[in-house]
N, CA, C and O atoms as a Maestro MAE file, in Angstrom:
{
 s_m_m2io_version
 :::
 2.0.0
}

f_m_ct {
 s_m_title
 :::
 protein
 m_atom[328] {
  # First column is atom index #
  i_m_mmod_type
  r_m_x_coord
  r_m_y_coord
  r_m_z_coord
  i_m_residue_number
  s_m_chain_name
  s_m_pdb_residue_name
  s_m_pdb_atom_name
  i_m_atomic_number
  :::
  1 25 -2.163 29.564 10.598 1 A "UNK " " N  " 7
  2 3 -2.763 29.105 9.363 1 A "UNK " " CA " 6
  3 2 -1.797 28.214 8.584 1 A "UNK " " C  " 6
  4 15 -2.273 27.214 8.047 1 A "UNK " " O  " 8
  5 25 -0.500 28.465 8.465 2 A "UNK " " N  " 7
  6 3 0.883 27.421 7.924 2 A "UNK " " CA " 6
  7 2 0.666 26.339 8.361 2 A "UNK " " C  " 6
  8 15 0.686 25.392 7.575 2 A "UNK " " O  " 8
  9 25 0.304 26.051 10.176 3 A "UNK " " N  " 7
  10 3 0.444 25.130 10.491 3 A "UNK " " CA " 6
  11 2 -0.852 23.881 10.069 3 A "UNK " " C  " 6
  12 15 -0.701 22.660 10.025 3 A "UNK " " O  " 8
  13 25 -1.819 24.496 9.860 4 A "UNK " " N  " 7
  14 3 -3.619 23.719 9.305 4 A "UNK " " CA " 6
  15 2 -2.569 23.500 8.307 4 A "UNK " " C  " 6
  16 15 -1.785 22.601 8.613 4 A "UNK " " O  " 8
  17 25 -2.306 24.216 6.955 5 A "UNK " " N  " 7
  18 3 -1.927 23.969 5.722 5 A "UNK " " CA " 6
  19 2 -0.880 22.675 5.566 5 A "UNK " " C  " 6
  20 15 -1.104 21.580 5.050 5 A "UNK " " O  " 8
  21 25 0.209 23.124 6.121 6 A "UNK " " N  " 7
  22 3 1.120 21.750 6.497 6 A "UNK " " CA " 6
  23 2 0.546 20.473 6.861 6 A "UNK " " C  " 6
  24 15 0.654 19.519 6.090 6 A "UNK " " O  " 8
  25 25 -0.085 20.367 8.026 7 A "UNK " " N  " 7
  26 3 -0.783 19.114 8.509 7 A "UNK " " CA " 6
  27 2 -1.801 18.688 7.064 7 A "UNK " " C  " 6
  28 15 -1.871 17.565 6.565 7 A "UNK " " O  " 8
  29 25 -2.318 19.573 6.732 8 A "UNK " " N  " 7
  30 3 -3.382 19.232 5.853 8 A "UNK " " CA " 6
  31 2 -2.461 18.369 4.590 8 A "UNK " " C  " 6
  32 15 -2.777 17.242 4.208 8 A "UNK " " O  " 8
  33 25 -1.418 19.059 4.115 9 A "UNK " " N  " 7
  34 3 -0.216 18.557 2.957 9 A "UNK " " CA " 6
  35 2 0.028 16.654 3.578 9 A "UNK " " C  " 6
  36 15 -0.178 15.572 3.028 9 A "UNK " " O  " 8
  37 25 0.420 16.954 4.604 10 A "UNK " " N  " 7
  38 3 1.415 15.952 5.131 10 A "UNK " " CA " 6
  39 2 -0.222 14.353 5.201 10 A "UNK " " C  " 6
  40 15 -0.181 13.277 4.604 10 A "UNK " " O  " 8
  41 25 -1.192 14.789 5.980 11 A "UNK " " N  " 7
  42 3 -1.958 14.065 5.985 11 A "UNK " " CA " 6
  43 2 -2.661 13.526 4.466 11 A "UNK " " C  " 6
  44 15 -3.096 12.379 4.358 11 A "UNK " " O  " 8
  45 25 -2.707 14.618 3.217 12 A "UNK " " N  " 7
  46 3 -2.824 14.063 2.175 12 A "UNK " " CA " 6
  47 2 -1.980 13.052 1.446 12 A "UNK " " C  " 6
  48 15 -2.476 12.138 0.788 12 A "UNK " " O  " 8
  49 25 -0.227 13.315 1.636 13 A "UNK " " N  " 7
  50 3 0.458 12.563 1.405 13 A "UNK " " CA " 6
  51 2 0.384 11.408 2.336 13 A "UNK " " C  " 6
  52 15 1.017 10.590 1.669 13 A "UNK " " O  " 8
  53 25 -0.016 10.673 3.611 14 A "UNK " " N  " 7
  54 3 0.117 10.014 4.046 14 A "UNK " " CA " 6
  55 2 -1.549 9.050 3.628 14 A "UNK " " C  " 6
  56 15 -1.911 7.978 4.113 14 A "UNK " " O  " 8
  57 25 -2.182 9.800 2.725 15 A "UNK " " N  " 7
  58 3 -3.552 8.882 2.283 15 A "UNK " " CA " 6
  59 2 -2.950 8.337 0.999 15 A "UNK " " C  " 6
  60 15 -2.867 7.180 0.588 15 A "UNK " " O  " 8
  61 25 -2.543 9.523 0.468 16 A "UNK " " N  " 7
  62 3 -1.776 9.047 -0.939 16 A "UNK " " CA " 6
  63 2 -0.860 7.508 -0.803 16 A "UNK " " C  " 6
  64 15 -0.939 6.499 -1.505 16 A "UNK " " O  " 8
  65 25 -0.098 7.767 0.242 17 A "UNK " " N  " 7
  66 3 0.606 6.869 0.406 17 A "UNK " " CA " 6
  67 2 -0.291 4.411 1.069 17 A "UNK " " C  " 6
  68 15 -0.162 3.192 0.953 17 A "UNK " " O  " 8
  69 25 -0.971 5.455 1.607 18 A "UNK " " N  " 7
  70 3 -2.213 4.067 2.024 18 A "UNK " " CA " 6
  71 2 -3.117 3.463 0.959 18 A "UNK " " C  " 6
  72 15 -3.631 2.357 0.792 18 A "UNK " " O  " 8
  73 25 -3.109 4.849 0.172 19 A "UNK " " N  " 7
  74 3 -3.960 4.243 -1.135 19 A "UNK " " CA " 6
  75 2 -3.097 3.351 -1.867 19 A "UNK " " C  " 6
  76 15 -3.493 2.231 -2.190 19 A "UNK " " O  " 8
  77 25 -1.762 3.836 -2.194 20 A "UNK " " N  " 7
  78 3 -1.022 3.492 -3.069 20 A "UNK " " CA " 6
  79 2 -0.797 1.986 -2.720 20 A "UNK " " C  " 6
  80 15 -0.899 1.082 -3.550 20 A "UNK " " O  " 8
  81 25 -0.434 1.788 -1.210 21 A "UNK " " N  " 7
  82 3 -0.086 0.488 -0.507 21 A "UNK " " CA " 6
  83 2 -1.729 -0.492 -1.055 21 A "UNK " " C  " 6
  84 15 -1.751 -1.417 -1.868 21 A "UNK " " O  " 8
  85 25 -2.613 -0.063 -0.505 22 A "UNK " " N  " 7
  86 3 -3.640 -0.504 -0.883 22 A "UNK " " CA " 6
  87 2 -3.918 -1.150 -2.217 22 A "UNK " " C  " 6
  88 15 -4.267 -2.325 -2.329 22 A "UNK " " O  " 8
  89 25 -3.752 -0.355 -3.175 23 A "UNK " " N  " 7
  90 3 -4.158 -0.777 -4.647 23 A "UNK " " CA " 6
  91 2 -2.756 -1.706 -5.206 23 A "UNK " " C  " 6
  92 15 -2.926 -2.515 -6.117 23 A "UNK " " O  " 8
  93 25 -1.292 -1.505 -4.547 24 A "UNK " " N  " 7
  94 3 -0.787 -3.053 -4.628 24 A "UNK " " CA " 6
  95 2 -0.997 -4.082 -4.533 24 A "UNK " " C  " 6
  96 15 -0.701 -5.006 -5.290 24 A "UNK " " O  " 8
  97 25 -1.827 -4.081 -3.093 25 A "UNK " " N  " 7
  98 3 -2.294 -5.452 -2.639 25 A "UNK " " CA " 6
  99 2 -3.285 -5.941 -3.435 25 A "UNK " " C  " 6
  100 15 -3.368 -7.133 -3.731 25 A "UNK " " O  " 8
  101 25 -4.249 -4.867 -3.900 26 A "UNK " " N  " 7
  102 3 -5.144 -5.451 -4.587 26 A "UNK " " CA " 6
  103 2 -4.506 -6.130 -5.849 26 A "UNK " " C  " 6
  104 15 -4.491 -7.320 -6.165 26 A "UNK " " O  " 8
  105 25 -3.997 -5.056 -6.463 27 A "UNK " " N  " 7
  106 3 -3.237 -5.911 -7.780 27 A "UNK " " CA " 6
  107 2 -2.551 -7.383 -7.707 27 A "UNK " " C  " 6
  108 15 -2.718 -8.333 -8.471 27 A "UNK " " O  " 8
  109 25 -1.683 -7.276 -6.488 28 A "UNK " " N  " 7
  110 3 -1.191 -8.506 -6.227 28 A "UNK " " CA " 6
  111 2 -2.136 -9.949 -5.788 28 A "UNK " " C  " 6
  112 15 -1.990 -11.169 -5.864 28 A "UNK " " O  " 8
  113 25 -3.293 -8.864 -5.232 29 A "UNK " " N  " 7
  114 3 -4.305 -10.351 -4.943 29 A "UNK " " CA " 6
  115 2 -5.289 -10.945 -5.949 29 A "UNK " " C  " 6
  116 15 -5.987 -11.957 -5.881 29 A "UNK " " O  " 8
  117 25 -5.131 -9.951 -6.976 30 A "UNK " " N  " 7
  118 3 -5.577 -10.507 -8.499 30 A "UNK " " CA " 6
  119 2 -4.995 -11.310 -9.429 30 A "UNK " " C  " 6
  120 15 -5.542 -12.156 -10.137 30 A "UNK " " O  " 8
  121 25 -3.442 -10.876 -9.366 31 A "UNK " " N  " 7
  122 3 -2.658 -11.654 -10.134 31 A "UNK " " CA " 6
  123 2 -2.776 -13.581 -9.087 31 A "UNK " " C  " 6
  124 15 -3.100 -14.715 -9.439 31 A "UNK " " O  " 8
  125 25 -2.485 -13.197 -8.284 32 A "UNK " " N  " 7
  126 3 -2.279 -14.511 -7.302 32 A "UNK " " CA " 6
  127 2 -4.164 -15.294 -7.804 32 A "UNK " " C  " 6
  128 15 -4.287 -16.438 -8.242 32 A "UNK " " O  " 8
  129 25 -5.069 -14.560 -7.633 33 A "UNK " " N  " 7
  130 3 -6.395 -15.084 -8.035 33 A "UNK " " CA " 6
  131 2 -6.244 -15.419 -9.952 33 A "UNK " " C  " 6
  132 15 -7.188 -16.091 -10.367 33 A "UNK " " O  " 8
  133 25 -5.592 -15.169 -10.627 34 A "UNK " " N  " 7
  134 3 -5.459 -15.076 -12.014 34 A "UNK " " CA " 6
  135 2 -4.700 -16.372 -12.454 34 A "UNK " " C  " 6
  136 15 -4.797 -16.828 -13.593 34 A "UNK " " O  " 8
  137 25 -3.940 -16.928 -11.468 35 A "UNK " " N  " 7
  138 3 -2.697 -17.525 -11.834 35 A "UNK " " CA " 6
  139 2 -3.405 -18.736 -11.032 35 A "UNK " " C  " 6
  140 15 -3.148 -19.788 -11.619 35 A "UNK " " O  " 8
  141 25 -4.410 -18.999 -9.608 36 A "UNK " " N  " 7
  142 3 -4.955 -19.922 -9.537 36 A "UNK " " CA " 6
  143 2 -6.244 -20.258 -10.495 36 A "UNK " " C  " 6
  144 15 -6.806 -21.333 -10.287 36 A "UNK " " O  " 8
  145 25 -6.700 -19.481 -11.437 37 A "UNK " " N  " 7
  146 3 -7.635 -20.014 -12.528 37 A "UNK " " CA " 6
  147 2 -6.748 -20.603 -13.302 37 A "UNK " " C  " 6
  148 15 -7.163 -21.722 -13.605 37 A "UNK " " O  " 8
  149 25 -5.883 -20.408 -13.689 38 A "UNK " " N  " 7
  150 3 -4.577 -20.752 -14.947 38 A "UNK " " CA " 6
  151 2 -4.807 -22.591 -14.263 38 A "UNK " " C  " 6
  152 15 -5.254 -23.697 -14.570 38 A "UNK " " O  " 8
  153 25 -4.228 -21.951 -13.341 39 A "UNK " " N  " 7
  154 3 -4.077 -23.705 -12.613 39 A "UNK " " CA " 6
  155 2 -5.371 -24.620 -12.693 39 A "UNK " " C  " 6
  156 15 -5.371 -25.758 -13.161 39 A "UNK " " O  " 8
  157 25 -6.325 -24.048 -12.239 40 A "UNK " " N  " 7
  158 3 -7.700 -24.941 -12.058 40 A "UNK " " CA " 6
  159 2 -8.065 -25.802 -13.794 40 A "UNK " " C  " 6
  160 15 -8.588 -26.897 -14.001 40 A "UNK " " O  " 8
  161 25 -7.458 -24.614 -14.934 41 A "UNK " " N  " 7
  162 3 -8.167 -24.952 -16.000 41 A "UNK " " CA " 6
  163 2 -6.818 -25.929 -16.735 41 A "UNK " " C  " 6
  164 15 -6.884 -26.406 -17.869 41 A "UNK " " O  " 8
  165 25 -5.800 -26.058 -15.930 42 A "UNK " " N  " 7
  166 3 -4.894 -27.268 -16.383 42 A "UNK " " CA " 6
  167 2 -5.119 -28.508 -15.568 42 A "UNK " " C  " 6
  168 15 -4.846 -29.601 -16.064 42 A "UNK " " O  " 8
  169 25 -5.661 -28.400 -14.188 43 A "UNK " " N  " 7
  170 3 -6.518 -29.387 -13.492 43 A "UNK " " CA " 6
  171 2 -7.955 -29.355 -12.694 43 A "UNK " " C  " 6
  172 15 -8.264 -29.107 -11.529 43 A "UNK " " O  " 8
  173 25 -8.858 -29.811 -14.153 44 A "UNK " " N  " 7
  174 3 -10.389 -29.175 -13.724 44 A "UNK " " CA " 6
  175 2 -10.842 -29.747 -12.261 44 A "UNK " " C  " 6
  176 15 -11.719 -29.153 -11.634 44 A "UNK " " O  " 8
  177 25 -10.357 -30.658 -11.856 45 A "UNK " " N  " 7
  178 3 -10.892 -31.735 -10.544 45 A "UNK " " CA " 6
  179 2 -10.048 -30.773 -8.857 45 A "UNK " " C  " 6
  180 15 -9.774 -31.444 -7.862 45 A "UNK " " O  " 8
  181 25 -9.792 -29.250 -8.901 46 A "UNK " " N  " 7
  182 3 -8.775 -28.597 -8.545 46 A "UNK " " CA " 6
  183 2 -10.012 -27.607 -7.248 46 A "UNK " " C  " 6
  184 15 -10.285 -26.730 -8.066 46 A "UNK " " O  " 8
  185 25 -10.479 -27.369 -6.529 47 A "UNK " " N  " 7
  186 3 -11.356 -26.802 -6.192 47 A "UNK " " CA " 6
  187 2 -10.316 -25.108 -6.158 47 A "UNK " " C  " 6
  188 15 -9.140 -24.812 -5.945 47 A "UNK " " O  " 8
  189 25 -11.585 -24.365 -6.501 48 A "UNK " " N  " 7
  190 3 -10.653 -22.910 -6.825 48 A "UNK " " CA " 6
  191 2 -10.065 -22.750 -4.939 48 A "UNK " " C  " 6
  192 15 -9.084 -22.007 -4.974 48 A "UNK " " O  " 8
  193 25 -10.317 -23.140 -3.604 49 A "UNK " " N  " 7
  194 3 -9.485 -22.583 -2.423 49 A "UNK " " CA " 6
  195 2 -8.318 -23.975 -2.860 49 A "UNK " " C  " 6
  196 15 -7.270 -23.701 -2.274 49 A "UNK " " O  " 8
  197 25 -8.191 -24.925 -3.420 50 A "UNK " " N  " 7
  198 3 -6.963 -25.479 -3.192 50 A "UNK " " CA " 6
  199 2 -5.808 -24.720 -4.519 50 A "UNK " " C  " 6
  200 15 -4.586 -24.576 -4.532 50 A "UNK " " O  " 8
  201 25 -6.625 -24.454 -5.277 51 A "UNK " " N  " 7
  202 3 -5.834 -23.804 -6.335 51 A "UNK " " CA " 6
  203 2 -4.858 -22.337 -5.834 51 A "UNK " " C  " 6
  204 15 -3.744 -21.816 -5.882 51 A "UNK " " O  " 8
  205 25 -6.142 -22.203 -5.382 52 A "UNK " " N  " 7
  206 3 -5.376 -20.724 -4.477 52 A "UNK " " CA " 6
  207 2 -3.889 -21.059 -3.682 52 A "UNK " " C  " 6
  208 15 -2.741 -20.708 -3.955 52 A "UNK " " O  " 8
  209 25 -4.436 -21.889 -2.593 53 A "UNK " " N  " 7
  210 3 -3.503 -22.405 -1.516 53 A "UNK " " CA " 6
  211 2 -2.023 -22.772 -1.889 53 A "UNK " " C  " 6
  212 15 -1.010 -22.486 -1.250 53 A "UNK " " O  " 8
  213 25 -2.170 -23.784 -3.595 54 A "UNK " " N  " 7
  214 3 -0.740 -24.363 -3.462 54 A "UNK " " CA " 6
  215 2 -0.411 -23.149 -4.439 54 A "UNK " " C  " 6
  216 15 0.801 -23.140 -4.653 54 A "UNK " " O  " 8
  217 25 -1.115 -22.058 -5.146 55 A "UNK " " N  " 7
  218 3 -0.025 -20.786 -5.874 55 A "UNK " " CA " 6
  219 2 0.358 -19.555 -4.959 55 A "UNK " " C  " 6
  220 15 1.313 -18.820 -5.216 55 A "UNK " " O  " 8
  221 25 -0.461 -19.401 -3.887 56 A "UNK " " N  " 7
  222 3 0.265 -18.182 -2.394 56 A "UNK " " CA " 6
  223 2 0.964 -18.993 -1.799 56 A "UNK " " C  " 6
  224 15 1.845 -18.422 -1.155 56 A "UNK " " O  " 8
  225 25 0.986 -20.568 -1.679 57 A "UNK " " N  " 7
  226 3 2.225 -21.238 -0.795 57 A "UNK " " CA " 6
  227 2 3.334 -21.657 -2.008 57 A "UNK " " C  " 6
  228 15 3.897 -22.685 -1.631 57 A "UNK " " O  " 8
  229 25 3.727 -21.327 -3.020 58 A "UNK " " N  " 7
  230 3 4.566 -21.449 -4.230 58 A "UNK " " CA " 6
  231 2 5.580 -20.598 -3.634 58 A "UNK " " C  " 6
  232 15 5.286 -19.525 -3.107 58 A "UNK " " O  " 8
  233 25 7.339 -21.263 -3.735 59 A "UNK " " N  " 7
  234 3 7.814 -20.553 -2.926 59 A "UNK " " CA " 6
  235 2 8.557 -19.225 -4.160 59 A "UNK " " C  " 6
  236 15 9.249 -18.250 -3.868 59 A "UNK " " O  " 8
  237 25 7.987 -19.774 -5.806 60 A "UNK " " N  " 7
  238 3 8.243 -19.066 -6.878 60 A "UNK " " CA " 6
  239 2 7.494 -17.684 -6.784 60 A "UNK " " C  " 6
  240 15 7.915 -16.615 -7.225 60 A "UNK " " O  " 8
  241 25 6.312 -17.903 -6.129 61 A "UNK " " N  " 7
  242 3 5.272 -16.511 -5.845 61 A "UNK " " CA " 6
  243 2 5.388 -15.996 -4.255 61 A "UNK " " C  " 6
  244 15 4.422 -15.595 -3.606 61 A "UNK " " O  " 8
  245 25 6.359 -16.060 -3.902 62 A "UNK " " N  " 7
  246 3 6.252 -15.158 -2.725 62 A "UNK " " CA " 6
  247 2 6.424 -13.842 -2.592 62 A "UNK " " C  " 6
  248 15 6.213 -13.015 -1.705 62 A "UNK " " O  " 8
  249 25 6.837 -13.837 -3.627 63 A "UNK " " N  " 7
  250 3 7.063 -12.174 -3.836 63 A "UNK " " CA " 6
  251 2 6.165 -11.312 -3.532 63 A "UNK " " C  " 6
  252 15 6.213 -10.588 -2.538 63 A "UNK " " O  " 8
  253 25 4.910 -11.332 -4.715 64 A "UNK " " N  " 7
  254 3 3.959 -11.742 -5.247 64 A "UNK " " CA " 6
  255 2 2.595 -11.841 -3.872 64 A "UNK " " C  " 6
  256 15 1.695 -11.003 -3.925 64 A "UNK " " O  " 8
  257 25 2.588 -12.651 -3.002 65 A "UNK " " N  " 7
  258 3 2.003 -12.945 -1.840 65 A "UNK " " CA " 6
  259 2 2.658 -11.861 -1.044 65 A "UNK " " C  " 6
  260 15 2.130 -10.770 -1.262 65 A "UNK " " O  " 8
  261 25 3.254 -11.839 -0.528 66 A "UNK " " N  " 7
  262 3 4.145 -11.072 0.222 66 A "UNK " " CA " 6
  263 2 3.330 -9.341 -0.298 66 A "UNK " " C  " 6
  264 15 3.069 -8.468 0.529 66 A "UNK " " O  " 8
  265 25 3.166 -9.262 -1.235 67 A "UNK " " N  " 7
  266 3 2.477 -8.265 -1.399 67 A "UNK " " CA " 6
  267 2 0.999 -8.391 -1.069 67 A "UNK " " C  " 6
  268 15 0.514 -7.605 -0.255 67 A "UNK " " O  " 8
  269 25 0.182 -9.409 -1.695 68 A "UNK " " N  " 7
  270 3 -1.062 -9.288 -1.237 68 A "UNK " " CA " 6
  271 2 -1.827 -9.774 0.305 68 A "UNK " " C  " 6
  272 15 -2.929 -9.698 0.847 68 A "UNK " " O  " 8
  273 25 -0.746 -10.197 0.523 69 A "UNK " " N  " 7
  274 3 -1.009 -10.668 2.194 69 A "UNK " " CA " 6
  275 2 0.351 -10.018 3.448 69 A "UNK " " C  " 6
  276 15 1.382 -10.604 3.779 69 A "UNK " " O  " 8
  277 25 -0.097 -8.796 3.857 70 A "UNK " " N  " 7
  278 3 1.075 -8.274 4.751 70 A "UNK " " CA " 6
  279 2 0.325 -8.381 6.000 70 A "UNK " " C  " 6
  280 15 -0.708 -7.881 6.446 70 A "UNK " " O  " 8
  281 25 1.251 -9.252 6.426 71 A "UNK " " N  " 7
  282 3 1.058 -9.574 8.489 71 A "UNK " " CA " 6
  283 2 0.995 -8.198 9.015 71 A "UNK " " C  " 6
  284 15 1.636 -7.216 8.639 71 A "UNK " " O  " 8
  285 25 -0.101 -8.319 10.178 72 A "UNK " " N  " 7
  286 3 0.020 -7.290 10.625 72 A "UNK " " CA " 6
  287 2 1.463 -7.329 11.791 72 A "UNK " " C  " 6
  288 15 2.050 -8.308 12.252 72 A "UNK " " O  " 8
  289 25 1.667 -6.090 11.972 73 A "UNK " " N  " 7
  290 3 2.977 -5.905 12.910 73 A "UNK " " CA " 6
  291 2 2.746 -5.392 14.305 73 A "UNK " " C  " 6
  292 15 1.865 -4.533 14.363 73 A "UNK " " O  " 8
  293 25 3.380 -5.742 15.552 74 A "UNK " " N  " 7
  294 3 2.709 -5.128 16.667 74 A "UNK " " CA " 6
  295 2 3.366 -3.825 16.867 74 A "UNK " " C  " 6
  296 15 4.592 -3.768 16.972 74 A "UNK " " O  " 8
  297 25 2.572 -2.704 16.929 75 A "UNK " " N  " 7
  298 3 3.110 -1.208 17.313 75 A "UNK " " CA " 6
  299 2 4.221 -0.989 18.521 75 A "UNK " " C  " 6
  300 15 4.992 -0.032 18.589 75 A "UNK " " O  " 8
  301 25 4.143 -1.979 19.366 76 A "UNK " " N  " 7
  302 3 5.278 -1.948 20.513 76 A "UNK " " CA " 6
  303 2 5.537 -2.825 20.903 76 A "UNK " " C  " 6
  304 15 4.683 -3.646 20.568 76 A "UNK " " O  " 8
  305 25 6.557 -3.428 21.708 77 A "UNK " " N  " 7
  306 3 7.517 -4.343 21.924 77 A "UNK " " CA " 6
  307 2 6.940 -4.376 23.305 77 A "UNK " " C  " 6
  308 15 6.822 -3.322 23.930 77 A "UNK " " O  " 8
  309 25 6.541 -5.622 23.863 78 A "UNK " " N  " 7
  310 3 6.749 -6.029 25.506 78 A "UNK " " CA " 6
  311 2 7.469 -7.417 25.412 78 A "UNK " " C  " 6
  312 15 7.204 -8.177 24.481 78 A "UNK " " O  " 8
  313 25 8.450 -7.768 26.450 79 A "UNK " " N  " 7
  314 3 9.209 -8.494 26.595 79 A "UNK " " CA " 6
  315 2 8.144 -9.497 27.242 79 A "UNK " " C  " 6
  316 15 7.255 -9.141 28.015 79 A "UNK " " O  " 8
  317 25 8.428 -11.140 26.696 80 A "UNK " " N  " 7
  318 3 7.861 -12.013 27.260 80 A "UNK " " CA " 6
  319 2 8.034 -12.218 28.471 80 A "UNK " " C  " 6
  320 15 9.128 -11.961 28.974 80 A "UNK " " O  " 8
  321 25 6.923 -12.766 29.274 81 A "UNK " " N  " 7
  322 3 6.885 -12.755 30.810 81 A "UNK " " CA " 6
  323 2 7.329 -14.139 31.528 81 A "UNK " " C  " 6
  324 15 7.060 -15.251 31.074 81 A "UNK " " O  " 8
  325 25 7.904 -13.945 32.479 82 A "UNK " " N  " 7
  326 3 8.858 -15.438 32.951 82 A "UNK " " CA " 6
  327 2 7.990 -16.124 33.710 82 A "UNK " " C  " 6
  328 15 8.319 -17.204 34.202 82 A "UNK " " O  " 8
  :::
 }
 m_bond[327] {
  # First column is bond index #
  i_m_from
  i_m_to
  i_m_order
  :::
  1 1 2 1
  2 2 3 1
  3 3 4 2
  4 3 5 1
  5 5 6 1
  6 6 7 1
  7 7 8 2
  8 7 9 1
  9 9 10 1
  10 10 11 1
  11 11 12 2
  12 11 13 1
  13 13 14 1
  14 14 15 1
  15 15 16 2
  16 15 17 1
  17 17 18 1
  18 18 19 1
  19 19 20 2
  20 19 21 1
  21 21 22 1
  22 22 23 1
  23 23 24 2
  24 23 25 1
  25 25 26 1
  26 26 27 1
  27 27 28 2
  28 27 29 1
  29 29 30 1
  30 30 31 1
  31 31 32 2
  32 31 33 1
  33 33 34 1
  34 34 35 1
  35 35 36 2
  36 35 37 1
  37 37 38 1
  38 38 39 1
  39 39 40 2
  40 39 41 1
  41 41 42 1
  42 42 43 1
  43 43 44 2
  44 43 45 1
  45 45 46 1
  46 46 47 1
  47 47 48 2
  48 47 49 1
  49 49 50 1
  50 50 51 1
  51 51 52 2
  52 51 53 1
  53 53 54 1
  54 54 55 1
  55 55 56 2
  56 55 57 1
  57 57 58 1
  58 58 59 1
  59 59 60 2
  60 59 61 1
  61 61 62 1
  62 62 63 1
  63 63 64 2
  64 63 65 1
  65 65 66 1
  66 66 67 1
  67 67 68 2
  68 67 69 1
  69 69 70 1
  70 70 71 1
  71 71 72 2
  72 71 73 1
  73 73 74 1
  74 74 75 1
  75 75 76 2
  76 75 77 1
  77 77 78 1
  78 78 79 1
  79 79 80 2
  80 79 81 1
  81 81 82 1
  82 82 83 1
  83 83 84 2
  84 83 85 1
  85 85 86 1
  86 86 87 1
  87 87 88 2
  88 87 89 1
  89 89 90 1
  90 90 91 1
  91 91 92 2
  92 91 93 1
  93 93 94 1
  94 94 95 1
  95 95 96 2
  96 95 97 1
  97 97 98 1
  98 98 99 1
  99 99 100 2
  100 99 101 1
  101 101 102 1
  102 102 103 1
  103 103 104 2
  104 103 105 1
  105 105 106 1
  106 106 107 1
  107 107 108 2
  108 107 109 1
  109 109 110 1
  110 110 111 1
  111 111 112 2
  112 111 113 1
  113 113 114 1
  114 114 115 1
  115 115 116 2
  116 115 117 1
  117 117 118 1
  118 118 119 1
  119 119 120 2
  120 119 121 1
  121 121 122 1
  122 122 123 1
  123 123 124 2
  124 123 125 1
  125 125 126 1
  126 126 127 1
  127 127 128 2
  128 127 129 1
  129 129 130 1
  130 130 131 1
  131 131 132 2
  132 131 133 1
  133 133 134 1
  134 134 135 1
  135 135 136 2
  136 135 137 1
  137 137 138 1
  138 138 139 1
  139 139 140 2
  140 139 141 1
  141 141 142 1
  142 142 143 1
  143 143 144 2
  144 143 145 1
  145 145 146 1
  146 146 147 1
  147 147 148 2
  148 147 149 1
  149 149 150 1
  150 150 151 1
  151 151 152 2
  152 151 153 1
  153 153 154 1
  154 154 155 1
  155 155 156 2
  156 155 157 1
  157 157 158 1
  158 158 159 1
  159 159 160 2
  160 159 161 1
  161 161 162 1
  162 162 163 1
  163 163 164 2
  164 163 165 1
  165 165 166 1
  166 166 167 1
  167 167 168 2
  168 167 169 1
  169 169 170 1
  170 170 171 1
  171 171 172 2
  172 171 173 1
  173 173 174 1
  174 174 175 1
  175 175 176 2
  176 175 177 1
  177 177 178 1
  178 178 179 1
  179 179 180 2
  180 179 181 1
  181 181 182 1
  182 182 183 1
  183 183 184 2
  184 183 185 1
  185 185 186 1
  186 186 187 1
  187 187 188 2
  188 187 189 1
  189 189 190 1
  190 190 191 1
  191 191 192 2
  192 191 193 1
  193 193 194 1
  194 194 195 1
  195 195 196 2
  196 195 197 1
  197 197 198 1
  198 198 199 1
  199 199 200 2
  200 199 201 1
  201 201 202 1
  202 202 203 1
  203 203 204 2
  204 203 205 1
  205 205 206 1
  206 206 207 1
  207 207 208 2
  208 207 209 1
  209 209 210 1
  210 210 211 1
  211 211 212 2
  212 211 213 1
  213 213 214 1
  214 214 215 1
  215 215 216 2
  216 215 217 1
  217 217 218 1
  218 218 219 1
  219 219 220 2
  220 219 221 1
  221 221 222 1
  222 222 223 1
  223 223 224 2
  224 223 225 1
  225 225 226 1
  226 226 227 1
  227 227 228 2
  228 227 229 1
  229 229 230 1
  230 230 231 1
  231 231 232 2
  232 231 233 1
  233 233 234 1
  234 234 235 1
  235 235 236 2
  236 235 237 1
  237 237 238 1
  238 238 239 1
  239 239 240 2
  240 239 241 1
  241 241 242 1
  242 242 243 1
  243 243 244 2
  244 243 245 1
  245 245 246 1
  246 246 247 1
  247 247 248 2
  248 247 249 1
  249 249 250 1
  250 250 251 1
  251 251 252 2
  252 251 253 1
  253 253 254 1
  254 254 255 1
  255 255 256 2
  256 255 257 1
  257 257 258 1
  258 258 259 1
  259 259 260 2
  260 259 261 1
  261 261 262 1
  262 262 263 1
  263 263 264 2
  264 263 265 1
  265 265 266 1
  266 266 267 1
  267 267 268 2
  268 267 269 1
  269 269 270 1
  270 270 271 1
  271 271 272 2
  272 271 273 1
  273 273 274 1
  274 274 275 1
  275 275 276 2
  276 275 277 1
  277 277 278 1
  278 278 279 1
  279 279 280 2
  280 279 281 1
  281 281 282 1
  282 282 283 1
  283 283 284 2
  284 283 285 1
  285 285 286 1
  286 286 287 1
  287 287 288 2
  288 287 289 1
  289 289 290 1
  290 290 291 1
  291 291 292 2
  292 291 293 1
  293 293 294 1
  294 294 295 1
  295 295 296 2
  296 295 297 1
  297 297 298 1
  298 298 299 1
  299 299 300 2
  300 299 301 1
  301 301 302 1
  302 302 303 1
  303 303 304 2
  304 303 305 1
  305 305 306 1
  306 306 307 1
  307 307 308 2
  308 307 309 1
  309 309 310 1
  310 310 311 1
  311 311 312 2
  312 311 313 1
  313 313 314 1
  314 314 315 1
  315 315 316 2
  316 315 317 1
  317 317 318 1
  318 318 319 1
  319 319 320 2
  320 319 321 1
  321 321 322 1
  322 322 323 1
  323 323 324 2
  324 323 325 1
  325 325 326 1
  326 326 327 1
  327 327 328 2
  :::
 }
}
């Protein structure tokens, strides 16, 4: 019965933890969406995907991006083939 209880702990903390990752990104992909309206309404002729484009390619907001856009990573390593 320790052992259900444990798994059960450990798997809550590991949702806790996905949520948490989760609702960064979101935040971060709001601010990055917040900051290309800023832009559009200092150049109305700006279509909102180019507005987007040059404030996630800003090398001032990468931070910023880097949060709302995480590459996925490959789970294992195979060596390229000759």
């Amino acid at each position: 019965m320790l052992d259900v209880v444990r798994l059960a702990e450990n798997l809550n903390i590991a949702l806790l933890s996905a949520a948490t990752n989760n609702t960064e990104q979101s935040e971060a992909y709001a601010q990055l969406t917040e900051m290309a309206e800023k832009l559009r309404a200092r150049f109305p002729g700006m279509t909102p995907e180019k507005a987007f484009e040059k404030v996630f390619t800003d090398p001032r907001n990468a931070h910023i991006a880097n949060k709302a856009h995480q590459r996925p990573a490959p789970t294992t390593y195979y060596p390229m083939p000759r």
